[in-house]
MARMAR-578103 format. One record per residue (C-alpha): residue number from 1; residue in one letter; x, y, z. Coordinates in steps of 0.25 Angstrom, whole numbers, plus 2048, in hexadecimal, padded with zeros to 3 digits. Each point is the difference from the previous one (the first is absolute). Last residue first. Layout:
MARMAR-578103
     i   aa     X     Y     Z
   NUM    A     X     Y     Z
...
This chain:
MARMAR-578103
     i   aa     X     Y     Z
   571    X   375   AE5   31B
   570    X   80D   7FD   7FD
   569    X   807   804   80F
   568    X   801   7F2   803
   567    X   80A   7FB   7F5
   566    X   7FC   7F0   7FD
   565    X   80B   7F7   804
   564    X   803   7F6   7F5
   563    X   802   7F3   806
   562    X   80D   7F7   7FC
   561    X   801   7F1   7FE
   560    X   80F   7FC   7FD
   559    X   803   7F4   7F7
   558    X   80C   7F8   7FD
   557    X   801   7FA   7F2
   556    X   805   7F0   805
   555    X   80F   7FF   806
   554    X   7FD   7F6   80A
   553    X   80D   7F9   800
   552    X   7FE   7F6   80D
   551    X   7F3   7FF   806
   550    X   804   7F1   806
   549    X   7F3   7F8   7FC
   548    X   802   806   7F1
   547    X   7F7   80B   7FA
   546    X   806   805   7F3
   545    X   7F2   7FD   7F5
   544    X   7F6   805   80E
   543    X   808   80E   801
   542    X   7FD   808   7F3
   541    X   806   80A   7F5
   540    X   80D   7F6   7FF
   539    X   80C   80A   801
   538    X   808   802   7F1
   537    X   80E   7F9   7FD
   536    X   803   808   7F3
   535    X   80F   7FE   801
   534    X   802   80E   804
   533    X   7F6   800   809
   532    X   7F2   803   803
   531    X   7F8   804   80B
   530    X   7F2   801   803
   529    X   7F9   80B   80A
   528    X   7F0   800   803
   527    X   7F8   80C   805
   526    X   7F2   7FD   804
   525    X   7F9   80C   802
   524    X   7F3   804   809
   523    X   7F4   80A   7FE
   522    X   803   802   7F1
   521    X   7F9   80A   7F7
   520    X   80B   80A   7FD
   519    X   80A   7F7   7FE
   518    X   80D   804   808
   517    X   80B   806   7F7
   516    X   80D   7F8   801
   515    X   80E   802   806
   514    X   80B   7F4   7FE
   513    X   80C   7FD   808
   512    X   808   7F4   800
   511    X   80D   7FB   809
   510    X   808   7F6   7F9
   509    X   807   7F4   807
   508    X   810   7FE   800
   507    X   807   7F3   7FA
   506    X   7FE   803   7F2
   505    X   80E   7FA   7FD
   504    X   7FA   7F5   7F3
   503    X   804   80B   7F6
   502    X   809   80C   807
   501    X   7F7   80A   807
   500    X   7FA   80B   7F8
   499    X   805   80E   805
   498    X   7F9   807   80D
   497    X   7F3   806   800
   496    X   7FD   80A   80C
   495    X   808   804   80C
   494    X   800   7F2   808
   493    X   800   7F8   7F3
   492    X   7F7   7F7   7F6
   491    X   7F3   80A   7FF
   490    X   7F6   7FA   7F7
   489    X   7F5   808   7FB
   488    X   7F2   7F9   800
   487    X   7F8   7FC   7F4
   486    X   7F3   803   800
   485    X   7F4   7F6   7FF
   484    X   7F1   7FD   7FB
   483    X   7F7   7F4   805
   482    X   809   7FC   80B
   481    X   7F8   802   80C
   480    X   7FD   80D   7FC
   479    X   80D   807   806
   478    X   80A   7FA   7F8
   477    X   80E   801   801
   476    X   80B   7F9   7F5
   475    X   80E   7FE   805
   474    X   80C   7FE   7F6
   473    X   80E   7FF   7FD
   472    X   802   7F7   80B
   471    X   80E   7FA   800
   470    X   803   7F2   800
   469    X   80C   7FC   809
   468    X   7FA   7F1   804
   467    X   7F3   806   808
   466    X   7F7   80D   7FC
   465    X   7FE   80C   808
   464    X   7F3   80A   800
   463    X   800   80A   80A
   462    X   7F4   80B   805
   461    X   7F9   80D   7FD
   460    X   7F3   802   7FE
   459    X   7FB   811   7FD
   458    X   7F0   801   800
   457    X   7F9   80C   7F9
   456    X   7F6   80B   800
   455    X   805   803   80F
   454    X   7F0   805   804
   453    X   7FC   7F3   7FF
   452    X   807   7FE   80C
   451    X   80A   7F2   801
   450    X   7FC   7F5   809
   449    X   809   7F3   807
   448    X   7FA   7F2   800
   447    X   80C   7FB   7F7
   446    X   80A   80A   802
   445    X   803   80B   7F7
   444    X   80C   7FD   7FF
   443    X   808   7F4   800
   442    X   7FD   7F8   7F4
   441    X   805   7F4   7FB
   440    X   809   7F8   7F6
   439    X   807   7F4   7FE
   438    X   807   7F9   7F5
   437    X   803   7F1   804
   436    X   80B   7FD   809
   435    X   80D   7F8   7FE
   434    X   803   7F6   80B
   433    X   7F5   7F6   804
   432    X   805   7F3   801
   431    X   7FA   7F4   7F5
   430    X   7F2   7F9   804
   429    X   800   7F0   802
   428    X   808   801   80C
   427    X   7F6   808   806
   426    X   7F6   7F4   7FE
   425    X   7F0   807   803
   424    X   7F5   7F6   800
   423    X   7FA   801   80E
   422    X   804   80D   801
   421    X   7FA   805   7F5
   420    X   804   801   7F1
   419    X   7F5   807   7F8
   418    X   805   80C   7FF
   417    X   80C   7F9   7FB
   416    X   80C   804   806
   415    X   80D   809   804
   414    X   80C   7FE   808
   413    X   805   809   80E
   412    X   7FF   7F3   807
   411    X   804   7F0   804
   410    X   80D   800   7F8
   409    X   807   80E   800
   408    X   7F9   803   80E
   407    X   801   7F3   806
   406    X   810   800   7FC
   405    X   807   7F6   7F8
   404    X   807   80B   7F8
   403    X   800   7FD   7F1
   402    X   80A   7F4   7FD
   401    X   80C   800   7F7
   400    X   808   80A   80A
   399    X   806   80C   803
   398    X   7FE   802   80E
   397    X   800   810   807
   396    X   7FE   7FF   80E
   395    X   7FE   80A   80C
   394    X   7F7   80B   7F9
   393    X   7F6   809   80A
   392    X   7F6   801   7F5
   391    X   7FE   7F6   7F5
   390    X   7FA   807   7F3
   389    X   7FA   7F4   7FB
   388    X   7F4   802   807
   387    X   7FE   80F   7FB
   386    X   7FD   7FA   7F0
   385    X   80C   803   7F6
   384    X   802   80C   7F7
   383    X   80B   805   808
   382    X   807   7F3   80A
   381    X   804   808   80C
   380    X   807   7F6   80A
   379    X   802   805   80E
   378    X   80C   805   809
   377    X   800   809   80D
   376    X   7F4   7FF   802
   375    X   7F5   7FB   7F8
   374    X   7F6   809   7FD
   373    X   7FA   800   811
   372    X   80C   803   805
   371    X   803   80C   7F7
   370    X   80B   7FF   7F5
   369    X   80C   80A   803
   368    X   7FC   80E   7F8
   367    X   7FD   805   7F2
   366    X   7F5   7FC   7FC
   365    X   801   7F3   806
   364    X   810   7FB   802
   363    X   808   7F1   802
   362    X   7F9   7F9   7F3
   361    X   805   7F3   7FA
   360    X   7FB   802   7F3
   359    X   7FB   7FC   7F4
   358    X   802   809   7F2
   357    X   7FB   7F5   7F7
   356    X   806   807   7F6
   355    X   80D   7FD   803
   354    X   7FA   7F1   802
   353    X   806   7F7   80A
   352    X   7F2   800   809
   351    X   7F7   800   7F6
   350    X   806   7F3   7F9
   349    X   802   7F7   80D
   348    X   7F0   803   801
   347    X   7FC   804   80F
   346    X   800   7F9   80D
   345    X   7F9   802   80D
   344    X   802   7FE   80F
   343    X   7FA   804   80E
   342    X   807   7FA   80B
   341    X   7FD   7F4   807
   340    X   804   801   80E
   339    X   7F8   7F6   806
   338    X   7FA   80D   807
   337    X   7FE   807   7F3
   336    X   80D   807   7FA
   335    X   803   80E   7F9
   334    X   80F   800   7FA
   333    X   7FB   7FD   7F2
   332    X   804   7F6   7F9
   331    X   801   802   7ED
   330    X   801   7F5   7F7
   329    X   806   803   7F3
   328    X   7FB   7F7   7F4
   327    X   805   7F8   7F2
   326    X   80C   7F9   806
   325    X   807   7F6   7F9
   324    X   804   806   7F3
   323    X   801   80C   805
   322    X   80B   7FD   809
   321    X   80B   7FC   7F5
   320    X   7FB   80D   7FA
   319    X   805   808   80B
   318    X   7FD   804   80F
   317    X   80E   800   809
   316    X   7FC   808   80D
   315    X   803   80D   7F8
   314    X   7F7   7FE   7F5
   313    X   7F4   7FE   80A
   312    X   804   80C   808
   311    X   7FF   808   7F4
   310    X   7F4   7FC   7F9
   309    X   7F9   801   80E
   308    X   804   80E   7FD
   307    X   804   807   80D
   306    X   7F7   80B   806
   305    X   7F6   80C   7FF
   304    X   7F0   800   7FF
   303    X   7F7   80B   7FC
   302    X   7F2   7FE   802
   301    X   7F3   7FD   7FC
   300    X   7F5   7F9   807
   299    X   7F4   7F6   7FD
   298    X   7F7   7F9   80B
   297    X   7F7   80F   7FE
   296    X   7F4   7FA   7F9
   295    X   7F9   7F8   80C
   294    X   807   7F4   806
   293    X   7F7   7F6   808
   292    X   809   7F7   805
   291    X   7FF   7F3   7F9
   290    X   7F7   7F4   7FF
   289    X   7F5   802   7F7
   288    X   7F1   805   801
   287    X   7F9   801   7F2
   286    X   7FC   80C   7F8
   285    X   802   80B   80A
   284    X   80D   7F9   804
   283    X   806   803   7F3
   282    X   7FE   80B   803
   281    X   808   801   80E
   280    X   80B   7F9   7F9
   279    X   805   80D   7FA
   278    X   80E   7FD   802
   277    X   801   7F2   804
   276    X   80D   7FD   7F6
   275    X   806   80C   808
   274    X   807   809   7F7
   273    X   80E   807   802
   272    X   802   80C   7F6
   271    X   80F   804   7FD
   270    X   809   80B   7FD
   269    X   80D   7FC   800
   268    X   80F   803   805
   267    X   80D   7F9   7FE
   266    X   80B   7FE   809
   265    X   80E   7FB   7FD
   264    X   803   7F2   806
   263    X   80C   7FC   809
   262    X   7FD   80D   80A
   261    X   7F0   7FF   804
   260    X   800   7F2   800
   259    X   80D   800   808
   258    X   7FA   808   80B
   257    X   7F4   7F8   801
   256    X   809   7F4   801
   255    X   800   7F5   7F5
   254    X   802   7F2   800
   253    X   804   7F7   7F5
   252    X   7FE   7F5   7F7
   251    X   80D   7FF   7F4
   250    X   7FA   7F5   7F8
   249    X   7F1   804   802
   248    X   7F3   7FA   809
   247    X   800   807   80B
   246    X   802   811   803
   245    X   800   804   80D
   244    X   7FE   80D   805
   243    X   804   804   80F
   242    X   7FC   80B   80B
   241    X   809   800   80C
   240    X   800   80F   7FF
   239    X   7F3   802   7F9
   238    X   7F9   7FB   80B
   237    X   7F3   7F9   7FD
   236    X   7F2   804   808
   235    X   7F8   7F5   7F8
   234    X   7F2   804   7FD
   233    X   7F6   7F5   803
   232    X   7FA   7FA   7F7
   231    X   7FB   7FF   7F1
   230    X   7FF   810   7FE
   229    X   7FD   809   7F7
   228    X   7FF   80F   802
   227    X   7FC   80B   7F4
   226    X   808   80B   800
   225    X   7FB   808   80A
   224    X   80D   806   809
   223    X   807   7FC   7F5
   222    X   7FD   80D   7F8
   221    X   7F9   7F9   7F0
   220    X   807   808   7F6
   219    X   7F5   805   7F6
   218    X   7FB   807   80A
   217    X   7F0   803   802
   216    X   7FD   7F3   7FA
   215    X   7FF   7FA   80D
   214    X   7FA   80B   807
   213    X   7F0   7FC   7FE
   212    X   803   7F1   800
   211    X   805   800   80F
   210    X   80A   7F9   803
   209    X   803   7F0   800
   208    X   801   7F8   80B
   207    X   804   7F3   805
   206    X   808   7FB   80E
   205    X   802   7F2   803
   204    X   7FA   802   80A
   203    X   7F6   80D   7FE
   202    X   7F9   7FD   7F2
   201    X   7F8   808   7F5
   200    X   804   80D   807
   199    X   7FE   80D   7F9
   198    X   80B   809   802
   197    X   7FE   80D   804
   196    X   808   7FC   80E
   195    X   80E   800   7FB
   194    X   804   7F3   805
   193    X   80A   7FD   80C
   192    X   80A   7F6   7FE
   191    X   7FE   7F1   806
   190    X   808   7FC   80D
   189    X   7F3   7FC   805
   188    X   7FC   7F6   7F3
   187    X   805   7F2   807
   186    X   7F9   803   80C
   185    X   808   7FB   80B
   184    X   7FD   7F1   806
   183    X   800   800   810
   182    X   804   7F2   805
   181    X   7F7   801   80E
   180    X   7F5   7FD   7F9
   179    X   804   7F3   7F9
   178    X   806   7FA   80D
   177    X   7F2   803   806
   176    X   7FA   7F8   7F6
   175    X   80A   7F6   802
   174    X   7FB   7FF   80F
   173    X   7F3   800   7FD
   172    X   7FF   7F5   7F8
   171    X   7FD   802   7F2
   170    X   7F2   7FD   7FD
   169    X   7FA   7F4   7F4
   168    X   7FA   7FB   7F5
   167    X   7FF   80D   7F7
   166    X   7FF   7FF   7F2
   165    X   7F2   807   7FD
   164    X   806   809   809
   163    X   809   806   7F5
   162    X   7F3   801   7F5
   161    X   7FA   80A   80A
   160    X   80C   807   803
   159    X   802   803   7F3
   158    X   7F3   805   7FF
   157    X   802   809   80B
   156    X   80B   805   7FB
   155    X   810   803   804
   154    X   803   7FE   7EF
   153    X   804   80D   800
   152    X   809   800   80A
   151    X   80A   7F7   7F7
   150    X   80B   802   809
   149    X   7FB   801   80F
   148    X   7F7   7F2   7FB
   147    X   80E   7FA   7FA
   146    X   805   802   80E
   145    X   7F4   7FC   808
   144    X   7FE   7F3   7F9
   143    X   806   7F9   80C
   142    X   80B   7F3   7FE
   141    X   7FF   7F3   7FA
   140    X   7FE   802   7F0
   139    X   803   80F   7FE
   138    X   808   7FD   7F5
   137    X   7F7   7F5   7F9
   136    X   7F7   809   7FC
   135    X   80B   803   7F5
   134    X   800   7F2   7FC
   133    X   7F2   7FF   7FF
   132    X   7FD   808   7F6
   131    X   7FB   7F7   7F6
   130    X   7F6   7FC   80C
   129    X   7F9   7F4   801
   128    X   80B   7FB   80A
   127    X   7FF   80B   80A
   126    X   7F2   803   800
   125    X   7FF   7F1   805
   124    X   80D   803   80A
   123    X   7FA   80E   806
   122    X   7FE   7FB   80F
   121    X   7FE   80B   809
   120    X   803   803   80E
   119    X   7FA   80B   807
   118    X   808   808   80A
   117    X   7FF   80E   7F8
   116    X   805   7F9   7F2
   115    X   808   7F3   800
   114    X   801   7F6   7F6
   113    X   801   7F2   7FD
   112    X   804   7F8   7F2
   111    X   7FE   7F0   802
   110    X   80B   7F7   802
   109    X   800   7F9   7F1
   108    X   7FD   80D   7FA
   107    X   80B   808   80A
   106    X   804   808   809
   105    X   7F6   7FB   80C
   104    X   80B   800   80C
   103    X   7FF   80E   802
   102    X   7F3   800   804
   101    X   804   7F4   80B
   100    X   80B   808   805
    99    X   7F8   80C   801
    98    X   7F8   7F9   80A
    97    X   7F1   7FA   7FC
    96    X   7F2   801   807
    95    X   7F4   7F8   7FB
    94    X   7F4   809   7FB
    93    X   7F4   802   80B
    92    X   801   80E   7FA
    91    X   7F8   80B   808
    90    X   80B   80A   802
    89    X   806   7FC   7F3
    88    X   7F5   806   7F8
    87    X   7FF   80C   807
    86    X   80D   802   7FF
    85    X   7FE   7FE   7EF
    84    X   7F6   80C   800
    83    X   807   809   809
    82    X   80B   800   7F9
    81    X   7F7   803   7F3
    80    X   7FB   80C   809
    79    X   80C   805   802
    78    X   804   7FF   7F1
    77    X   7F3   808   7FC
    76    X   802   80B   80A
    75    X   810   801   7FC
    74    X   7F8   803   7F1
    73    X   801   7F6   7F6
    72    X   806   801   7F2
    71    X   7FE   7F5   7F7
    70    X   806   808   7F5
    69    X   7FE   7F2   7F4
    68    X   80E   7FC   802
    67    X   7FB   7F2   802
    66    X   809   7F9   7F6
    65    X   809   80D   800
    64    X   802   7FD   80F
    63    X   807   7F4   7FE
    62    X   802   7FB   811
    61    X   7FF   7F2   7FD
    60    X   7F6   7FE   80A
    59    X   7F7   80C   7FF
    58    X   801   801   7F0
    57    X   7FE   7F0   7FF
    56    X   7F4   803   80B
    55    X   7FA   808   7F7
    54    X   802   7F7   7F3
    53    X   7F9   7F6   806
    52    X   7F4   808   805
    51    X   7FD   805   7F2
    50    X   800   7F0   7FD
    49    X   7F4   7FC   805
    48    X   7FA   7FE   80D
    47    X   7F7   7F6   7FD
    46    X   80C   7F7   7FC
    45    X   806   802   80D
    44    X   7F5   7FD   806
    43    X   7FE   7F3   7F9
    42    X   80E   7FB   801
    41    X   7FE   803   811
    40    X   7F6   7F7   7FF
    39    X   807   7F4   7F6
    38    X   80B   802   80B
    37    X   7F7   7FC   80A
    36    X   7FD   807   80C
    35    X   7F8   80D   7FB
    34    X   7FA   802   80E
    33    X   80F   807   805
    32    X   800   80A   7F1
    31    X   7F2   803   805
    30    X   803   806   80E
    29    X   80C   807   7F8
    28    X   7F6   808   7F7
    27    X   7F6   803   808
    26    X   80C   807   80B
    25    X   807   807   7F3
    24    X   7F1   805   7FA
    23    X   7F9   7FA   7F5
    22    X   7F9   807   7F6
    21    X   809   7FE   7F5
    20    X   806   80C   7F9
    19    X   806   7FC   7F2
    18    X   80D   807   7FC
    17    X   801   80B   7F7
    16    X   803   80A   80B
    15    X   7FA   80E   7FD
    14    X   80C   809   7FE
    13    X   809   80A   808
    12    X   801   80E   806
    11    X   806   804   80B
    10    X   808   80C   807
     9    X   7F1   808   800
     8    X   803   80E   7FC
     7    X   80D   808   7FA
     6    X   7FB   805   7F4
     5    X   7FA   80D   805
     4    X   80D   802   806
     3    X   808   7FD   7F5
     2    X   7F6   80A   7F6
     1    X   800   80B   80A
């Protein structure tokens, strides 16, 4: 009854962070034609601000982690943003161009043009006072319809108001009508189906989490709702003509799935994968940030089987001669946007060669062949280390003396000031995520949920897991807001405690359970959970302190509200 009762609106997402300005897409491309002058349009611009900069970046350069802020819209909302910009085009008195001529503008000193529905759109200002403009360059002389099926999100109407301030003329007819007749498939139809107790922070590329209630109900994690991140699309990938490659070493190689399963003993592990946004959604309440808006249930455990990156890295003729000169492991995944970028990451050479780093190059999940959506047939586990680095769907390994060049290794998944915005922020200024902080919260009761006075007491469960290999060897519960606490029992296996993992090999969560007596007076309870581990690493007790523009590692106290139902029959 819980999965069913779970199983409403597909969607959720956050409020946008950007700046609405009243102006709608015909206003705003009347005015763009009055603004004559260069100094005009520079003036616009500058009214408009910067927030409108960094969405059209997102749009254009098809990085949907700058913009990744779930900014789902209904099929209802995206026929009437068509609607929107035909209308426009119907009563333009723009010039008209031919493909040919679009196609022409590829450059600064040509100009930069585009297509979108028949309108013609000149980016090249946006273009050159971009940092990104290198990647916006790809869709330079052709339609934006590609990048706009993979990036749906970004298919708003405030996007399309900043996009029409651009606009200087119509396709003609005829290459409009060539445009139609090419039929684009959806780049996420051959996606796997999802267990529908999920709860969906974003449909393409696809994001979920499950339901916080049974997430501690397991301490293995079942695949079916393990937690789901994607970047895009996921790749249908044949595990006959499958092929790893290893770059970068004396004796590079290339591997089969068959031969990564027999060259290399296999080793199992019980590990928990993280989201760097898990928990976003309070920090949200605070300050609006850019990100999906993850709850408490972006975390899962499970138990992985496959080669040891160790292993294969040995074998394709790492030593100390290589060592010297490389200091990380890139990692590609198989998963492409319509350039065909793929999604990438890299990890400390150290952590990948170490026996006790205990990386690998995983073929099973809990027991079976990797599901689609966790990587298959061959992804990265990478325990004690932030979900992004955990590349699914593996193609490439590089050893190298670089990180990974990637967006999402360069451009994300890194923490800030809280006061850095996004005027000031310099992600090359900020190191990599890779180990987490401690982390803790609770999973039942929920918050908003009621217990009878009648039960005299409250059970709270939930997990605690903390980054790098350290263990939790505690969880303190509160249920006055902090002013007295309990602390919880730990439960470390499937069937109860399980021996003390070897130092710094913590890789698996801890489930907690704690029962305490309601206080006799009290209408309401605020019940709180903190973590600490072995290293004394504790949570911060408050949100405001760790708020950072991407709400990434929000790891403060978490804190449930829960009503106390009184019995009926007293009277």
């Amino acid at each position: 009854m819980l999965l069913l009762r779970r199983c409403h609106g597909l969607t959720r997402c956050g409020p946008l962070n950007i700046q609405r300005h009243q102006v709608t897409p015909a206003v705003a491309s009347c005015a763009v034609r009055l603004l004559s002058s260069r100094e005009d349009q520079r003036w616009y611009q500058r009214a408009h601000g910067p927030s409108w900069r960094h969405a059209l970046a997102g749009l254009l350069a098809g990085t949907g982690a700058v913009l990744a802020c779930g900014l789902h819209h209904h099929h209802k909302a995206e026929q009437a943003d068509t609607t929107r910009v035909q209308a426009i085009e119907k009563t333009s008195s723009l010039p008209i161009f031919t493909q040919k001529e679009v196609y022409s503008h590829r450059s600064l000193e040509n100009g930069v043009w585009v297509t979108y529905k028949g309108g013609v759109y000149d980016i090249t200002e946006f273009v050159s006072m971009h940092p990104g403009g290198d990647k916006i360059m790809l869709a330079a002389g052709g339609p934006l319809e590609p990048f706009w099926a993979l990036y749906a999100v970004h298919n708003s109407e405030h996007v399309l108001e900043m996009l029409s301030e651009y606009k200087v003329g119509e396709l003609s007819a005829a290459d409009v009508k060539k445009q139609q007749s090419v039929k684009s498939s959806d780049p996420y139809s051959s996606d796997p189906e999802r267990h529908p107790a999920l709860r969906i922070n974003s449909l393409k590329p696809f994001n979920a989490e499950p339901p916080s209630e049974i997430l501690s109900d397991s301490y293995i994690t079942p695949s079916a709702i393990f937690f789901k991140r994607n970047h895009l699309p996921v790749p249908a990938v044949d595990p006959a003509s499958y092929q790893l490659r290893v770059e970068g070493l004396p004796g590079e190689l290339t591997l089969s799935l068959e031969e990564l399963k027999t060259r290399f003993p296999k080793h199992t592990l019980t590990a928990t994968l993280q989201c760097a946004g898990n928990r976003r959604s309070e920090m949200n309440k605070v300050k609006q940030v850019k990100g999906l808006n993850w709850g408490i249930a972006a975390i899962s455990n499970a138990t992985w089987g496959g080669a040891r990156l160790r292993d294969v890295l040995l074998a394709a003729g790492y030593g100390p001669d290589v060592a010297r000169q490389a200091c990380h492991v890139q990692f590609e995944g198989l998963d492409k946007d319509v350039t065909g970028t793929t999604y990438g990451a890299s990890i400390p050479l150290n952590k990948a060669v170490s026996e006790e780093g205990d990386v690998l190059l995983a073929y099973e999940m809990n027991g079976e062949d990797l599901p689609a959506d966790h990587g298959y047939p061959v992804r990265v586990v990478v325990p004690g280390t932030v979900g992004a680095r955990n590349v699914k769907w593996l193609g490439k390994i590089i050893v190298s003396s670089e990180e990974s060049s990637s967006h999402w290794q360069q451009n994300d998944y890194k923490g800030f000031s809280p006061g850095t915005d996004w005027d000031t922020v310099d992600f090359k200024a900020a190191p990599a995520i890779q180990e987490l902080p401690i982390q803790s919260a609770i999973t039942t009761p929920a918050d908003g949920a009621a217990v009878d006075r009648s039960a005299e007491e409250v059970t709270v469960k939930g997990y605690a897991w903390s980054g790098g290999g350290r263990e939790v060897v505690r969880v303190d519960v509160s249920v006055d807001g902090g002013k007295t606490w309990q602390v919880a029992q730990l439960r470390s296996g499937e069937k109860g405690p399980e021996p003390s993992p070897p130092p710094g090999r913590a890789w698996a969560w801890k489930l907690w359970e704690v029962t305490a007596p309601l206080p006799p007076d009290a209408q309401e309870l605020e019940i709180v959970c903190k973590a600490v581990d072995n290293s004394y690493n504790m949570q911060p007790d408050t949100v405001p302190p760790i708020w950072n523009l991407r709400g990434v590692l929000s790891n403060a106290w978490h804190r449930v509200k829960v009503t106390i139902r009184e019995d009926d029959s007293e009277e």
